[in-house]
C-alpha positions, 0 to 999 in steps of 0.5 A, spaced: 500 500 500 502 506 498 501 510 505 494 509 509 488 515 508 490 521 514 488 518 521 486 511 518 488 505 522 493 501 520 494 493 522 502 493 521 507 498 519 507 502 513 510 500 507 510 508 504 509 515 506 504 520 503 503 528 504 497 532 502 501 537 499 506 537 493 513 537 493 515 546 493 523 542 493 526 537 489 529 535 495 523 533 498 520 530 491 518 523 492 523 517 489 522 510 485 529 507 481 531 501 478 539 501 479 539 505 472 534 510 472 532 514 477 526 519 478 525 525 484 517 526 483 513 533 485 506 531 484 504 538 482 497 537 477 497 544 475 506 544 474 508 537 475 516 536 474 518 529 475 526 530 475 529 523 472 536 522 473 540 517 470 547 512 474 552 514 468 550 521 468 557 525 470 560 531 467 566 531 464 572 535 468 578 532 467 577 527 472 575 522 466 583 523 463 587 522 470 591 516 473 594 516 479 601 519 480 607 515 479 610 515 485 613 508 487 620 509 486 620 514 491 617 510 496 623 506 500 625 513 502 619 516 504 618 509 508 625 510 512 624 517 513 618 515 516 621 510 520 626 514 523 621 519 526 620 525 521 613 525 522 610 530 516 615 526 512 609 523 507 607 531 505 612 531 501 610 524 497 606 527 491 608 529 484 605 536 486 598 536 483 592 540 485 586 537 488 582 533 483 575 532 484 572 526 481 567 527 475 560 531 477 554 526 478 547 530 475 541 531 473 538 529 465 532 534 466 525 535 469 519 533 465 515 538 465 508 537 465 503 543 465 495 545 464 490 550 467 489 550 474 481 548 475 477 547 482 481 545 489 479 538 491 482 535 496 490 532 495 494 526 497 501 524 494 505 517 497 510 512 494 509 505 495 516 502 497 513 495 495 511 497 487 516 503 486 510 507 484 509 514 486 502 517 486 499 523 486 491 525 487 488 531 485 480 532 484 479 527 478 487 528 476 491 522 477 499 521 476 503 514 477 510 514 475 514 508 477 521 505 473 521 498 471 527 494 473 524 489 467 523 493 461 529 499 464 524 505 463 521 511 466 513 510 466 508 516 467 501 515 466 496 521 467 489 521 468 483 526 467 476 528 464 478 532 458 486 531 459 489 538 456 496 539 458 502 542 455 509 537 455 516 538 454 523 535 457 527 541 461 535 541 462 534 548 466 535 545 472 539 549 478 547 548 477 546 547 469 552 550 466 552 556 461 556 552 456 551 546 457 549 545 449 542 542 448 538 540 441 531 539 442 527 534 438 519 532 436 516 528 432 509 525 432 508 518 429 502 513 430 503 510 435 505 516 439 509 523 439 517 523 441 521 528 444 528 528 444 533 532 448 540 532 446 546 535 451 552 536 450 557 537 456 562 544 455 569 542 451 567 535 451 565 530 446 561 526 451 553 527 451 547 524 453 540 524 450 533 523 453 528 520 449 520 520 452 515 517 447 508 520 449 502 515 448 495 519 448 488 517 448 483 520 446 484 529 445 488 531 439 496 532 440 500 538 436 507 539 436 508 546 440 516 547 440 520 545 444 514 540 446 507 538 445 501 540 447 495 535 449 487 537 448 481 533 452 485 527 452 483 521 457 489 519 458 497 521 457 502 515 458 510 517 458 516 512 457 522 515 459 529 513 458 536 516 458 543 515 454 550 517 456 554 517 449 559 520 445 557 521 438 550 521 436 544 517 439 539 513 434 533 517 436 529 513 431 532 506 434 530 508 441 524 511 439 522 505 436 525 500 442 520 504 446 514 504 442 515 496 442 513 496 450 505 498 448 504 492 445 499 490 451 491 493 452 493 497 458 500 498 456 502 501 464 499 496 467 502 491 463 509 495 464 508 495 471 506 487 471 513 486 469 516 490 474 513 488 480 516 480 481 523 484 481 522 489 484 515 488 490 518 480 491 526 484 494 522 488 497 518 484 501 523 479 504 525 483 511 520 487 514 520 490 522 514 491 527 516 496 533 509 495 535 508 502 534 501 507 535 496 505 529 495 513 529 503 515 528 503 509 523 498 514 520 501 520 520 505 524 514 512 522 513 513 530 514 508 529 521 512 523 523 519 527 522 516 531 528 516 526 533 522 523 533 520 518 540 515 515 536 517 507 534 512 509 528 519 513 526 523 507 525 519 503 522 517 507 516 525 509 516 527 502 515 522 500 511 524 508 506 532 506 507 531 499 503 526 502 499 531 507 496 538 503 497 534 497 492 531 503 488 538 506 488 543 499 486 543 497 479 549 498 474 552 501 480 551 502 488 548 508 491 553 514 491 552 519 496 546 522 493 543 515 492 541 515 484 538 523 485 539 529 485 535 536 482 541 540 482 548 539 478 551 542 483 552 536 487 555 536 494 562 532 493 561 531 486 555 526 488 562 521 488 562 513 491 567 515 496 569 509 499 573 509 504 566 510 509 560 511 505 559 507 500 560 501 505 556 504 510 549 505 505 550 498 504 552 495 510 544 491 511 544 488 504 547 482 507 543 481 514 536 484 510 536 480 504 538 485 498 543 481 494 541 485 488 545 491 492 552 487 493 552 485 485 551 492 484 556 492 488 561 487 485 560 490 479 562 497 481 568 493 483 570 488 478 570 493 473 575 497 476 580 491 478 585 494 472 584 501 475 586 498 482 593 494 480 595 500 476 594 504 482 599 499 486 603 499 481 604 506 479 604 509 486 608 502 490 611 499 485 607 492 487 603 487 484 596 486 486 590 491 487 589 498 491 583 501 490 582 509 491 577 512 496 573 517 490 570 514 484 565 517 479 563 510 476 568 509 471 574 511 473 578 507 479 584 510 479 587 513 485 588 522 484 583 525 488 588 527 493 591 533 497 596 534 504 590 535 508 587 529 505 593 524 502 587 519 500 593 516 495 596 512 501 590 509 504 592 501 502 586 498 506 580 499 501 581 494 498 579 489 503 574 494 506 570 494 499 571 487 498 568 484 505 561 485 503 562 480 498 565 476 502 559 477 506 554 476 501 558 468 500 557 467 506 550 468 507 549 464 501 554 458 501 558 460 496 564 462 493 565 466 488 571 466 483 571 473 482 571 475 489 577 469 490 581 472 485 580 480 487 581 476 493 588 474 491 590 480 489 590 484 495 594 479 498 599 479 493 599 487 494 600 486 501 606 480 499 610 486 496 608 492 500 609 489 507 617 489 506 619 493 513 619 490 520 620 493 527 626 492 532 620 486 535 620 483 527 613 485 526 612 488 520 610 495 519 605 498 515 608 504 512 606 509 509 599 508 513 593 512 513 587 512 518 581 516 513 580 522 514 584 523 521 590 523 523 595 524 530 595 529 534 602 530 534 603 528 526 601 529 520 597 525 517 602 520 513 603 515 519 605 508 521 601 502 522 593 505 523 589 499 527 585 500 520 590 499 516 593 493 521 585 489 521 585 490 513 592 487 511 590 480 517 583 480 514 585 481 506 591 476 507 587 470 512 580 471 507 585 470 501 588 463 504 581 462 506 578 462 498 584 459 496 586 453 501 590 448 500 595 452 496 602 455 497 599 462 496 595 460 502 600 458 507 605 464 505 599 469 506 597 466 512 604 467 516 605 474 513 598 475 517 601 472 523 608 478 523 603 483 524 603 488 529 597 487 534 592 492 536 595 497 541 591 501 548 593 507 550 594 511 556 586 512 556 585 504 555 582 506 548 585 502 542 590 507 539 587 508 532 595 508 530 599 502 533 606 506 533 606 508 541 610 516 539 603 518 536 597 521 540 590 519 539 584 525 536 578 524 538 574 529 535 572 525 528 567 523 524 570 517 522 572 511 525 576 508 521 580 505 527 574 500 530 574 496 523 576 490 526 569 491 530 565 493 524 564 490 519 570 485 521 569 480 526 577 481 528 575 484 535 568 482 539 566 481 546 566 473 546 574 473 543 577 478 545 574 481 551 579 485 553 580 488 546 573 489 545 573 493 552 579 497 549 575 498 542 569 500 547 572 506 551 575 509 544 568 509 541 566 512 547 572 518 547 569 518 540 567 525 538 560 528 533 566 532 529 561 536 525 555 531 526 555 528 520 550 523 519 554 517 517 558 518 523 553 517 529 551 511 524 558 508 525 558 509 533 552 505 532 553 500 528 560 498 532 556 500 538 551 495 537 557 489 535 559 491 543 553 490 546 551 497 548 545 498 546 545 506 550 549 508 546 546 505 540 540 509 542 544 515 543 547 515 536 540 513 534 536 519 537 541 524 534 539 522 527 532 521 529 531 528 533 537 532 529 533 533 523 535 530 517 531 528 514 526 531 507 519 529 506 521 525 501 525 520 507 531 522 503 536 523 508 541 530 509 549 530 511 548 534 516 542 536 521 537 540 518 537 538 513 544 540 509 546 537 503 542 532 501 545 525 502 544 517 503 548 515 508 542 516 514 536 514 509 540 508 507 545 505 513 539 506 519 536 500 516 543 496 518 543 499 525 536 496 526 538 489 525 545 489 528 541 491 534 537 486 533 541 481 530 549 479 529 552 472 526 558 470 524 559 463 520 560 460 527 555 464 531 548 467 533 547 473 537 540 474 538 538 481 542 545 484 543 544 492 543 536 493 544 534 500 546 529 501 552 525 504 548 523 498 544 521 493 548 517 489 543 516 488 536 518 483 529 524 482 525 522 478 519 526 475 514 532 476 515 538 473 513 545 469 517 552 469 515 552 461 517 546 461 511 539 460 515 533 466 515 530 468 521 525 471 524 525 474 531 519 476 535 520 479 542 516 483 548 518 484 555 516 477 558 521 474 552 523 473 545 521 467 541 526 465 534 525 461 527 531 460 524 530 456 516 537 453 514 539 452 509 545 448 511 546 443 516 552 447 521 553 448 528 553 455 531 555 458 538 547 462 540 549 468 543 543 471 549 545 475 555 544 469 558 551 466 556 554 461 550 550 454 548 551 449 542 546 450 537 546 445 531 541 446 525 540 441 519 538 444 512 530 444 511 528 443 519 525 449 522 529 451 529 525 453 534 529 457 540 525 460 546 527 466 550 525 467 557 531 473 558 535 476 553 
């Protein structure tokens, strides 16, 4: 359903949201995707705008032309100056470029649909997360928009008594640049008329084109330059889609290909059929209840933002947050924006910035069941692979793969750098990119080759790179970066980061892992048992860098140095109390920064992996009462709504279920970090790494679990109760009762 009538009661959470009004901001518009194509839908029947975007869609910069820099004979001196104590050694390890922002993600252009005002009626605008469709009611007018995953299209159909309405494609949206050059064309067929728009980017070859088949019923249609005008149809249905290219595009060839999907009687019905088994049956394999009021399940979103205690809240926010991350995952993973924007100006070039973000919009498909956002993923990944062993070629002279920490989608070269943020000495990206789709293999019992082989190459990269020891015989990583911090007393080039140590051991053991039995295994096996552990400071806190003469900062948005809490499992409560302890009085030192949404969603999350469900709470409510959320339920960077991105919409879902529940291959954890504030509720669907389903309901008095394995495994059952064997067999049920958790 798209949202229950204003005041209705609702048996279960809602799976949308609504306002009795239009969108007067694009921020606020409402959102459907296929991973491809995007829309941000206003719903204004007297001057709709329907904003599409499209995942390829970046300008050109010169970021498309970079490499990275060729440093690597420069590297053993840097390495023995920073060795020998020279702490802002690393500065000078650059060839002297400026900063390089990745290409601009950016909006195509607004469809732009007009008519006479008439009477006022009463009005109502929702999305329904299950169908991607977003509607929009005003007295006999109706408009559904939704894009297809089936058919990759935008469909809008607008319905009215005697439907008069003027159409046209818009590229004047804010941010647009004077020296963007933009041909229109139209043209009026049998079957329909086809509007073209062409833009070609400022000093560049490289354009895109739109293309909308408009399919009338009824009325007569006129061609009225840039566009066309409609008269006393019955009904208007768009087909939309978008292409990045050099050259020409065959607008004819396009056109046709659109005109071939109105085959059937009811071509929008027809259309969103097709959609619906990809899109409703991934939606729908997790849902959580916090057994919230009926009436605030009702509210308006825009309402319900305003009461930020109410578990109606997270509901409709984590039900909204996987929307919007599988709406946003395709041909690639969300960017910061996800897959929208209505303004070309985009904050941080609408970048992948891997080195927190991407990992953290992403973080829940795994646990909440959305495979189709880690092959968005792995796409993103594999395409690049040729870009990340040309980085570790050219800035360490090894073999192997470093990935960057920007990425616009097509370049995977390392050159988004500069002294404040040295980004081309982060070495741990790669292991931190490629543990969701470790992640994913685990859950579904497999192994992928593709990930085996990139596997492989982080560990060869390690095998040349980790050549310098200490007077202990560890091995030193150097130079090393903690993104984006750095020492209180150095500069931000360093030596063993805990981030960069918890990478290499990870990368290393999980690539003996995929290939066993092998002599790559036993030597990437024992180069992981010379690392250096992990070091407490003077304040019992994991020190974020292993090297005693450098002083912690607190003060940060990131948390770089808690890697080996989440997502790793290299340091928890059961294993490595001590350690864990450490790590939970260095989250607890941890400062807000600038109160970046992701931040407080990353304390949450290794807050949770620790069992602190205060801090969960904490971290939660400053998102939650912070404002950072649009009408839309797409999130903002900043509290107030500042800067419009993904990372909230699309992370709150992961925080929620590692509340709930936490697995590894070996274990379960069931109830680990639960706030106060829900004492009762169902989490259905989800999925475990040791590859079983579950679902979990809880109240006061007790939780009752269904696990569905499908893999005969014994796991160690984790409750605030302690430790027990659990044995599950493949197709059997298991049944587990709570009394306390």
């Amino acid at each position: 359903m798209a949202g229950p009538v204003h005041g209705s009661a609702v048996a279960g959470p809602v799976h949308g949201t609504w306002e009795p009004r239009p969108a007067a901001r694009w921020e606020d518009a409402f959102l459907s995707g296929n991973g491809h194509h995007g829309v941000l839908v206003f719903g204004d029947p007297n001057d709709d705008q329907v904003i599409v975007t499209q995942h390829t869609l970046v300008r050109p910069n010169g970021g498309e032309h970079a490499r990275p820099p060729r440093l690597a004979a420069e590297l053993p001196a840097l390495q023995d100056r920073l060795l020998a104590g020279d702490l802002t050694a690393a500065e000078g390890f650059t060839d002297g470029r400026p900063l390089q922002w990745v290409q601009p993600f950016h909006p195509a252009f607004a469809l732009r649909l007009r008519r006479e005002p008439g009477a006022d009626h009463a009005y109502r605008r929702s999305v329904d997360f299950a169908t991607g469709e977003t509607t929009a009611v005003h007295g006999d007018w109706t408009s559904r928009v939704f894009v297809s995953r089936a058919d990759d299209v935008i469909v809008q159909q607008i319905t009215a008594a005697h439907l008069t309405l003027d159409i046209h494609l818009d590229p004047r949206l804010p941010g647009v640049p004077a020296g963007l050059g933009v041909g229109h064309g139209a043209v009026l067929t049998p079957e329909g008329a086809v509007l073209s728009l062409r833009a070609r980017y400022p000093d560049s070859d490289r354009a895109y084109t739109g293309v909308t088949l408009v399919a009338v019923t009824g009325g007569t249609t006129e061609l009225v330059p840039p566009g066309l005008r409609v008269e006393r149809a019955e009904s208007v249905l768009l087909l939309t889609r978008v292409h990045r290219h050099t050259g020409e595009l065959d607008v004819v060839a396009e056109s046709r290909a659109l005109r071939d999907l109105l085959t059937a009687e009811r071509p929008y019905d027809d259309l969103l059929g097709r959609h619906l088994p990809l899109h409703r049956t991934a939606y729908e394999r997790v849902t959580l209840d916090l057994a919230a009021d009926p009436a605030e399940r009702a509210l308006p979103g825009s309402e319900l933002l305003a009461r930020p205690g109410s578990p109606a809240l997270p509901e409709r926010l984590f039900a909204a947050g996987r929307y919007h991350l599988l709406s946003a995952s395709g041909l690639l993973p969300p960017r910061l924006t996800g897959l929208w924007t209505g303004d070309w100006d985009t904050a941080w070039s609408g970048a992948f910035t891997t080195n927190a973000n991407l990992n953290l919009q992403t973080a829940s498909a795994a646990a909440a069941a959305l495979p189709e956002v880690t092959e968005a993923h792995a796409a993103l990944i594999h395409r690049q692979l040729d870009h990340w062993r040309a980085n570790a070629r050219t800035i360490f002279g090894t073999r192997g793969v470093v990935a960057p920490s920007h990425t616009d989608g097509e370049n995977g070269h390392t050159y988004h750098f500069s002294r404040e943020y040295p980004l081309h000495l982060w070495t741990a990206g790669a292991d931190w990119l490629l543990k969701p789709l470790v992640d994913h293999d685990e859950t579904y019992g497999c192994r992928d080759p593709r990930t085996a082989a990139a596997l492989a190459g982080t560990a060869l990269f390690y095998e040349d790179f980790l050549t310098r020891t200490d007077a202990d015989g560890h091995l030193v990583v150097v130079p090393s970066y903690s993104p984006e911090n750095r020492p209180a007393n150095a500069s931000w080039g360093a030596v063993n980061a805990a981030m960069d140590l918890s990478a290499a051991r990870h990368a290393l053991l999980t690539a003996a892992a995929y290939h066993p039995d092998t002599e790559d295994a036993d030597r990437w096996r024992a180069l992981a048992d010379r690392l250096p552990p992990h070091r407490i400071n003077a304040d019992g806190a994991l020190a974020e860098w292993a090297r005693p003469d450098l002083a912690d900062t607190y003060d940060h948005r990131h948390l770089s140095h808690l890697y080996g809490v989440w997502p790793l499992d290299e340091i928890n409560p059961y294993d490595t109390p001590d350690l864990a302890s450490a790590a939970h009085r260095a989250l607890v030192l941890r400062g807000a920064e600038n109160d970046s949404a992701h931040g407080h969603l990353h304390q949450a999350l290794v807050a949770a992996r620790l069992r602190d469900g205060k801090h969960v709470a904490h971290a939660l409510g400053r998102v939650l009462g912070g404002d950072f959320f649009h009408a839309s339920l797409m999130s903002a960077h900043y509290p107030g709504r500042d800067v419009y991105n993904a990372d909230a919409a699309h992370a709150l879902p992961a925080v929620l279920v590692e509340m709930l529940v936490q697995s590894t291959p070996e274990r379960l954890v069931l109830l680990p970090a639960l706030p106060d504030a829900h004492p009762a509720g169902a989490l259905r669907g989800v999925r475990t790494r040791f590859g079983a389903a579950l679902d979990l309901t809880w109240t006061p008095d007790g939780a009752t679990a269904v696990l569905r394995p499908d893999r005969t495994v014994r796991v160690e059952l984790r409750t605030s109760s302690g430790a027990q064997p659990l044995d599950l067999v493949a197709g059997e049920d298991r049944v587990l009762r709570l009394e306390a958790w």
